[in-house]
N, C-alpha and C positions, 0 to 999 in steps of 0.2 A: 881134178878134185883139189880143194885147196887143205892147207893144212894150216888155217889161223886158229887158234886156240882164244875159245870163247872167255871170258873172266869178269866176275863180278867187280863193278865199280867198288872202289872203297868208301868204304861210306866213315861222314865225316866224326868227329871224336864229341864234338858237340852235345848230342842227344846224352852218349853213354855218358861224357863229363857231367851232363846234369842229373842223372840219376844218381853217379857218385857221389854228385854234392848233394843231394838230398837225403842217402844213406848217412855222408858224414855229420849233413843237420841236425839228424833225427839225432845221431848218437850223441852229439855235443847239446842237442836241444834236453834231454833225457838228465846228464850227464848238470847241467845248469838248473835244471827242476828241482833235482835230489841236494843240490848245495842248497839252495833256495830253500827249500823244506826243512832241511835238517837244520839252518840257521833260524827258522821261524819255530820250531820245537824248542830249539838253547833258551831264544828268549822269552819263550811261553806263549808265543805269538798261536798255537797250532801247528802242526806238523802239515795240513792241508790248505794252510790259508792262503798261500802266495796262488794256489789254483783254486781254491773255493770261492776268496774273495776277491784277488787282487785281475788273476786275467778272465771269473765270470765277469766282472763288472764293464769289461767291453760291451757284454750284452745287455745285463739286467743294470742298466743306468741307472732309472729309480731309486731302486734298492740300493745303488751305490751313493746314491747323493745323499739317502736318508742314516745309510752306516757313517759316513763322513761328517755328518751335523752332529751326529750324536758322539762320534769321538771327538770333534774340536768341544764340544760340550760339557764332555768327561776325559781329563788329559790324559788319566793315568789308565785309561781304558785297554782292553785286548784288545786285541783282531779274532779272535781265537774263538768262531765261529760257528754255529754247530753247522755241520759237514752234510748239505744237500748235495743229493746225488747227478742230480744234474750241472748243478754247479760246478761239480767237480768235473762232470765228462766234459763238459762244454772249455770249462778252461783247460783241463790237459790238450783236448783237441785243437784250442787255439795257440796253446804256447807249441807243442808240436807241430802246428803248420809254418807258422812264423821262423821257429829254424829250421824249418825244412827250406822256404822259400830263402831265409839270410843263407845256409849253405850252398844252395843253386847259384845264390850272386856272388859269394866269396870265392867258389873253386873258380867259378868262370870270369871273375877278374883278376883273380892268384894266374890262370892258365892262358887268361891273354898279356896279361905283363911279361910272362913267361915267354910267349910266343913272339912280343914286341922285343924280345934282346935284354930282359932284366935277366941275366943268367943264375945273378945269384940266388933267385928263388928256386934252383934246383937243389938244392942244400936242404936237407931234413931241416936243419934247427932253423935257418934264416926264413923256410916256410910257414915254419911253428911259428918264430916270432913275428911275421906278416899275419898270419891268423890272429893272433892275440892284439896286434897294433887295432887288426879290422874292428875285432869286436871290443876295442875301448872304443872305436872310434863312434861305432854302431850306440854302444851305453850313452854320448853324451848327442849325439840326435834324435834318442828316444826319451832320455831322462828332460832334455833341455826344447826338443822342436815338435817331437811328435803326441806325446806322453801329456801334457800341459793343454791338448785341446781333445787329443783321442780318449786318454782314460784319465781324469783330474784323480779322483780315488788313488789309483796305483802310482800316481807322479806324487800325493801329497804322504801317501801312508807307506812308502816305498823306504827302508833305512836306505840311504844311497852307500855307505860303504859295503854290507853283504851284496848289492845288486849291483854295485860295479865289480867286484869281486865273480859275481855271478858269470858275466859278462867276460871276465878274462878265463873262469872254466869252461864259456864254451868254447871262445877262439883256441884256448889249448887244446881240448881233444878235438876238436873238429880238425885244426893243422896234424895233430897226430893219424887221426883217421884216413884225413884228406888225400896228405901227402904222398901215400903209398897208390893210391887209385887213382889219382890226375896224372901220377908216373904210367900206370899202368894204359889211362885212356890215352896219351902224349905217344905211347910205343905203338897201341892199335893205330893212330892214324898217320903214323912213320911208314 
């Protein structure tokens, strides 16, 4: 009779690291919205506009070319919108996926630099500040590479100092969020 003890293979830290980082997305993506809004309110912009006009107009292009002529048209114009409801699901739905998908790539290149002998990313504050380095770096690929052919609207009617701003609230709480759960998926696959 033998006595080898059966045992589950370990399974790899990979899957659960990407659903962290999708958690810490959400939270940093959330967390980015509410600066966003509340900076679009100060200025009289809408408190919904950065979602009603700024990320529906990924979809409703039309409509984004024709609010665009009519604000170069009229300088001193709002954004400040009346608030469709679809408008609004559709953009929250797209800026929530968009940092959900940017946290899945931040934790799992934070955790392979990690895994490549960058030690000092074990350090709460040096992770935070890698998180925050990522997401300026993210603001000036979307403001400067992606933004200028994906959504003209939101590249031309975008203030760039609240939306790079933006952009370092999410890399901070996301490093804040991250940081404790890529520790945690790093010990499961130890």
């Amino acid at each position: 009779m033998s006595t080898a003890v059966l045992s589950r293979p370990r399974a790899t830290a990979l899957p659960r690291l990407a659903g962290y980082g999708a958690l810490a997305g959400l939270v940093a993506g959330i967390a980015m919205a509410l600066w966003q809004m509340i900076d679009s309110a100060a200025t009289s912009n809408g408190f919904w506009t950065p979602l009603n006009l700024c990320m529906a107009s990924f979809v409703w292009r039309g409509q984004a070319a024709m609010i665009e002529k009519d604000m170069m048209m009229h300088p001193g114009m709002s954004m400040n919108m009346p608030v469709a409801a679809g408008h609004l699901a559709v953009g929250m739905i797209l800026h929530l996926a968009f940092s959900i998908v940017v946290g899945i790539v931040f934790i799992t290149v934070l955790f392979g630099l990690r895994r490549a002998g960058l030690g000092v990313l074990r350090s709460a504050p040096v992770y935070v500040a890698a998180s925050v380095a990522g997401a300026a770096l993210l603001y000036v690929v979307m403001m400067y590479l992606v933004l200028p052919w994906a959504n003209p609207l939101m590249c031309h009617m975008t203030p760039r100092g609240p939306f790079f701003i933006g952009h370092l609230v999410y890399g901070l709480v996301f490093g804040l969020v991250a940081y404790p759960l890529a520790r945690r998926a790093e010990a499961a696959d130890t």
